[in-house]
C-alpha positions as CSV (number, residue, x, y, z in Angstrom):
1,X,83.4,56.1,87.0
2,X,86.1,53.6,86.6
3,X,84.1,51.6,84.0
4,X,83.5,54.9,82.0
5,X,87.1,55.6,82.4
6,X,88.2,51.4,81.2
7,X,85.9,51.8,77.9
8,X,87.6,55.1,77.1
9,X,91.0,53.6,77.5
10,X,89.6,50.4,75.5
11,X,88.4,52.8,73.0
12,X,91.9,54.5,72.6
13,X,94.0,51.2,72.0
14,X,91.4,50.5,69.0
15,X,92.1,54.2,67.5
16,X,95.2,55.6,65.2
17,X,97.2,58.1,66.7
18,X,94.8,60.9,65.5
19,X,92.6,59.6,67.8
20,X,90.4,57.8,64.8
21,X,89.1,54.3,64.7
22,X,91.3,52.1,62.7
23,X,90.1,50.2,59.9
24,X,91.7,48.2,57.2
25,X,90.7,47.1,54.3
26,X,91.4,44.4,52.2
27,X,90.3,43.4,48.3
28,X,91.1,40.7,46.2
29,X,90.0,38.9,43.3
30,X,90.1,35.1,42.6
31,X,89.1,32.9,39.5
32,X,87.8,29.3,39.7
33,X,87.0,26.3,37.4
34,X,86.9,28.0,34.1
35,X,88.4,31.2,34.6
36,X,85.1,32.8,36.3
37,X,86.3,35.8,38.7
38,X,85.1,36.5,42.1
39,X,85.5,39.8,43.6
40,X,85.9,40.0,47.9
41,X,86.5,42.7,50.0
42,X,87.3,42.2,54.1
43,X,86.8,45.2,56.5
44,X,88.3,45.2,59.7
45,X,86.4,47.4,62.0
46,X,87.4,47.0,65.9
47,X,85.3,43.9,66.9
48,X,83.3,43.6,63.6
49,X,83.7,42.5,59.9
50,X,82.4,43.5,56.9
51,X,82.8,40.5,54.2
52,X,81.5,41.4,50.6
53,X,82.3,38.5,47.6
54,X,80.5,38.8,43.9
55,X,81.1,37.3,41.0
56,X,79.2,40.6,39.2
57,X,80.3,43.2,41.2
58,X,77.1,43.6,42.8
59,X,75.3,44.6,45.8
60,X,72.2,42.8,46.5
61,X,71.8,40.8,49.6
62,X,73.1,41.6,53.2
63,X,73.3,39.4,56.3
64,X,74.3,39.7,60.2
65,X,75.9,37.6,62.7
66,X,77.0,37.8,66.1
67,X,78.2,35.4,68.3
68,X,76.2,34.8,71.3
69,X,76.8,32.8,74.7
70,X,73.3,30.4,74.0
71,X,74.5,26.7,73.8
72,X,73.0,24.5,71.3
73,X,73.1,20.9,72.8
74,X,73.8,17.5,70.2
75,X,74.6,14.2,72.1
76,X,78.1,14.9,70.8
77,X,79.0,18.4,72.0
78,X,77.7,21.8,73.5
79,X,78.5,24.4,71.0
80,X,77.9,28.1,71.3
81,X,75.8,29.2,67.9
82,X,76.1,32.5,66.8
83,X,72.8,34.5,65.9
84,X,72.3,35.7,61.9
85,X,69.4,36.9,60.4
86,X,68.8,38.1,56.7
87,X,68.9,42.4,56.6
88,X,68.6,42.1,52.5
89,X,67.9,40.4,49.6
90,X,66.6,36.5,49.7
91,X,69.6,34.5,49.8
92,X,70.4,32.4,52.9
93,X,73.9,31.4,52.6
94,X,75.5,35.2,53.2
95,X,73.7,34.2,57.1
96,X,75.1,31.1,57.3
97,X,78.3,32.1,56.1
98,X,78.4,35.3,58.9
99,X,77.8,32.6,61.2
100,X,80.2,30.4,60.8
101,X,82.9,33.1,60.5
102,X,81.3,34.9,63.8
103,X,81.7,31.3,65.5
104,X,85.6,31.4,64.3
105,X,86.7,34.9,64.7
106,X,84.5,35.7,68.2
107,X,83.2,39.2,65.7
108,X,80.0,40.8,64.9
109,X,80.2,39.8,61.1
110,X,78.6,41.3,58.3
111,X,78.6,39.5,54.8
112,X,77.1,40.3,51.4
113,X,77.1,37.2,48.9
114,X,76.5,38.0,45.7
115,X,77.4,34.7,43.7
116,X,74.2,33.1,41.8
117,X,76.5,30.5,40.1
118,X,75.7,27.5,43.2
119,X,79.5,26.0,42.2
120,X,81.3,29.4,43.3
121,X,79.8,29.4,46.4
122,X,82.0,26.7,48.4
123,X,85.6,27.8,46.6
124,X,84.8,31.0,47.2
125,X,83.9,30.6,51.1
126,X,87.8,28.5,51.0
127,X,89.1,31.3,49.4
128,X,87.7,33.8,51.6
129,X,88.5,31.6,54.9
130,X,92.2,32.0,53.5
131,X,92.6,35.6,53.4
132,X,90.7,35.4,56.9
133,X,93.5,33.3,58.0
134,X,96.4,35.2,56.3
135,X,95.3,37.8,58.0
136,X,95.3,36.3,61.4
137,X,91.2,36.8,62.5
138,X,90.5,32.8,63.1
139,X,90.2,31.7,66.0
């Protein structure tokens, strides 16, 4: 009883006034080298993020992470590795990407990278680690 009653009260905090989960929403465009735009969009659900980023305003690929407490072990360091997996398309660095942003903000993250041009994908994960930043979800 006291647990149903704590995640009621945890799921109040997380709601507007109305009683509605909040949400925010952020978009922003950036151009790099010569003058190529990329499009991104952040939403901030309670303990998950959505990130989108396209450089043809496109939807085609989709991919999950969430962080995890298994340890992947180096002779350097114990590091916890967030789990990702591929839901769409055939690209693989939308999953690495949601896992290296799950591993900083401690979030279920969602990410859809739609940039086939291989030299937008690094300044666009800087720019996109910027905004992330700016709006205070790094760890």
């Amino acid at each position: 009883r006291d647990h149903d009653r704590e995640l009621k009260k945890t799921a109040m905090e997380n709601c507007t006034d109305e009683g509605v989960p909040s949400t925010k929403v952020h978009t922003f465009e950036d151009c790099f080298f010569d003058e190529r735009p990329v499009f991104f969009q952040i939403i901030v659900f309670d303990q998950c993020l959505w990130l989108w980023c396209s450089s043809s305003r496109s939807f085609e690929s989709l991919s999950a992470a969430i962080p995890t407490p298994f340890v992947w072990q180096s002779l350097i360091q114990q590091d916890p590795v967030p789990s990702s997996t591929q839901l769409l398309g055939s690209e693989d660095f939308g999953a690495g990407l949601a896992r290296r942003i799950a591993k900083r903000t401690g979030m279920m993250v969602y990410s859809s990278v739609n940039i086939p041009e291989q030299e937008l994908l690094l300044p666009a994960e800087k720019r996109l680690l910027q905004e992330l930043k700016t709006l205070e979800l790094l760890k």
